[in-house]
C-alpha positions in Angstrom: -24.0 7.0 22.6 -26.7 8.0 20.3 -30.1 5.9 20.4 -32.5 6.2 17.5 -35.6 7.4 18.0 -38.9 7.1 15.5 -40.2 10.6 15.0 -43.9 11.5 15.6 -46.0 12.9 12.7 -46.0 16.8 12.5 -48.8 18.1 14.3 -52.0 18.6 12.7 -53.4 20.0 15.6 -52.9 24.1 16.2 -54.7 24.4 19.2 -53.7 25.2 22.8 -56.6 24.2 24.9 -57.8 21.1 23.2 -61.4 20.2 21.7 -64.3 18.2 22.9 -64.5 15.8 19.9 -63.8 12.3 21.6 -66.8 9.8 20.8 -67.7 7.3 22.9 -69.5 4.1 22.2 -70.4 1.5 24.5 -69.7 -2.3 24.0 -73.6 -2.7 24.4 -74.8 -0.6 21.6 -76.3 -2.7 18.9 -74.4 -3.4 15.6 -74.5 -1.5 12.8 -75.0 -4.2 10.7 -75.8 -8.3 10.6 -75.6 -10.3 7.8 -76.9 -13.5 7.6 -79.2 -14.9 9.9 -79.9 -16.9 13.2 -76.9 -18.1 14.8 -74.6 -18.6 12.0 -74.8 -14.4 11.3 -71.9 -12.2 11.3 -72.4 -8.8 13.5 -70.8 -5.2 12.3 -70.0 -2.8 15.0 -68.8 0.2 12.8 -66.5 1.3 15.9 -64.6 3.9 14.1 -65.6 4.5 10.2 -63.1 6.4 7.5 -65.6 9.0 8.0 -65.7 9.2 11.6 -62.1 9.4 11.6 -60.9 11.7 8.9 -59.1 9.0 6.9 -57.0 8.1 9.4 -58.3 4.0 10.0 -61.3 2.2 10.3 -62.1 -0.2 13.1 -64.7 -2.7 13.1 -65.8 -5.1 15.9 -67.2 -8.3 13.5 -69.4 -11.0 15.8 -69.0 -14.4 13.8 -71.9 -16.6 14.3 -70.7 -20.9 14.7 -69.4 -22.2 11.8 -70.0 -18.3 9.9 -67.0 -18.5 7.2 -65.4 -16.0 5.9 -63.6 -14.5 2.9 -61.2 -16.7 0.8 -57.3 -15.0 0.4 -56.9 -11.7 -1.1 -55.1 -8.8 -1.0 -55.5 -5.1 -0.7 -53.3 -2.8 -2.9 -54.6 0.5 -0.8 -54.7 -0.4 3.0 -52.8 -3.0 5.6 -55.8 -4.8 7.7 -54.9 -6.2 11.3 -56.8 -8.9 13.1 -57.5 -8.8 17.1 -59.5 -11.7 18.3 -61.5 -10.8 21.2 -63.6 -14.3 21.9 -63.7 -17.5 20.3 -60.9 -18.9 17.9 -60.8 -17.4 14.2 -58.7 -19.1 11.7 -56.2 -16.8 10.0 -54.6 -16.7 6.8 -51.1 -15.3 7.0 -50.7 -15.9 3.7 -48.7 -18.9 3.9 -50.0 -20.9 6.9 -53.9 -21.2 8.9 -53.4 -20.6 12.5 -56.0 -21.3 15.2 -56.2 -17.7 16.9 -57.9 -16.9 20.0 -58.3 -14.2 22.5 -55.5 -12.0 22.4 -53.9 -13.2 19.6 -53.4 -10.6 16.5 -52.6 -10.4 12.8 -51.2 -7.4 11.2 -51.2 -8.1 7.2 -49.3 -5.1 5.5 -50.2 -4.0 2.5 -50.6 -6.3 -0.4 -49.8 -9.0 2.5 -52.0 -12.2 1.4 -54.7 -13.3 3.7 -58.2 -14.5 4.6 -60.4 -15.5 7.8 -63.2 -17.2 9.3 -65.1 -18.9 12.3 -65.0 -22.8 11.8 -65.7 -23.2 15.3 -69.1 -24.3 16.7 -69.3 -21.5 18.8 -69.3 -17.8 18.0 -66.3 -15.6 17.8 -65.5 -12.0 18.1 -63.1 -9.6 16.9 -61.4 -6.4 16.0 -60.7 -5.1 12.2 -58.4 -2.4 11.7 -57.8 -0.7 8.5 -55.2 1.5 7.9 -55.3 4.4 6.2 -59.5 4.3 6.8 -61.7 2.9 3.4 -65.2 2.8 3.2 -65.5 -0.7 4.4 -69.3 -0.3 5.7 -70.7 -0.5 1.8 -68.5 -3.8 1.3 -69.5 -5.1 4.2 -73.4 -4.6 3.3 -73.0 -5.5 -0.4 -70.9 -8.7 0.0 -73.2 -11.0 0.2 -75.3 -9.5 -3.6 -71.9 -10.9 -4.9 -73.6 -13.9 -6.3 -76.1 -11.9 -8.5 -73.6 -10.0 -10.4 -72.5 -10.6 -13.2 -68.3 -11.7 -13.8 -67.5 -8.1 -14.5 -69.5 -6.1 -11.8 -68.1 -8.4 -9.2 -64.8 -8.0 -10.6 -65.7 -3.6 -10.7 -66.9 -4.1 -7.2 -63.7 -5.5 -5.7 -61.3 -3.2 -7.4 -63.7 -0.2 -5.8 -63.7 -2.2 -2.2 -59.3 -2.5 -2.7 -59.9 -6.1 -2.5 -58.5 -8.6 -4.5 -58.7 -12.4 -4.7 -56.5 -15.2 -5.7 
């Protein structure tokens, strides 16, 4: 009887003896970025950046403040996002339904897979982004809030740059 079995990717690694090139980063460090402010703020631990990682994924602890939103349904045409809620409940948007997730429960959304998020809640929530393959989320993440003082065709430029597009 012959099973399948999912091959691994070919090695990219030539090496016999290893390297010293893991990176730690502990769950205390302070966030890379917060936008917003006061309670309601939303927290970016850069955990793992399309930098950091050579491409590979990006993966972001976000700290929602109470009642901190989120973005409305889009799409990405480059990249599948998953969502790992760590604290709190965070509404997800699996494109065709909101669900009430809370620790432990996760979203994967492949790509071009409609969805959106936030914290309704009136306390905080916490949880894990993952982009795959890695973008350079950490410029959208500091520039979407400038949205509102662009004009109709720079916000539309910046969203097709940040692989994000909204119905």
């Amino acid at each position: 009887m012959s099973l399948l079995h999912p091959s691994y990717p070919a090695p990219r690694y030539f090496g016999e003896q290893g390297e010293l090139t893991a990176r730690f980063r502990p769950a205390t460090a302070e966030p890379d970025f917060v936008s917003g402010s006061g309670d309601s703020g939303t927290a970016y631990h850069y955990l793992s950046t399309n930098t950091s990682t050579d491409g590979e994924y990006g993966l972001y602890r976000v700290d929602m403040g109470p009642e901190a939103g989120g973005p409305s349904t889009h799409f990405h045409k480059a990249m599948s996002e998953a969502f790992f809620v760590l604290s709190g409940s965070v509404r997800l948007f699996d494109g065709e339904q909101w669900v009430t997730a809370t620790s432990g429960d996760h979203l994967y959304v492949p790509v071009g897979g409609l969805h959106a998020f936030r914290n309704e809640a009136p306390e905080p929530a916490s949880m894990l982004m993952l982009f795959a393959p890695g973008a350079p989320r950490e410029e959208y993440f500091e520039s979407i809030t400038q949205l509102a003082d662009l004009s109709d065709a720079e916000r539309i430029e910046f969203c097709e740059r940040h692989d994000s597009f909204f119905v």
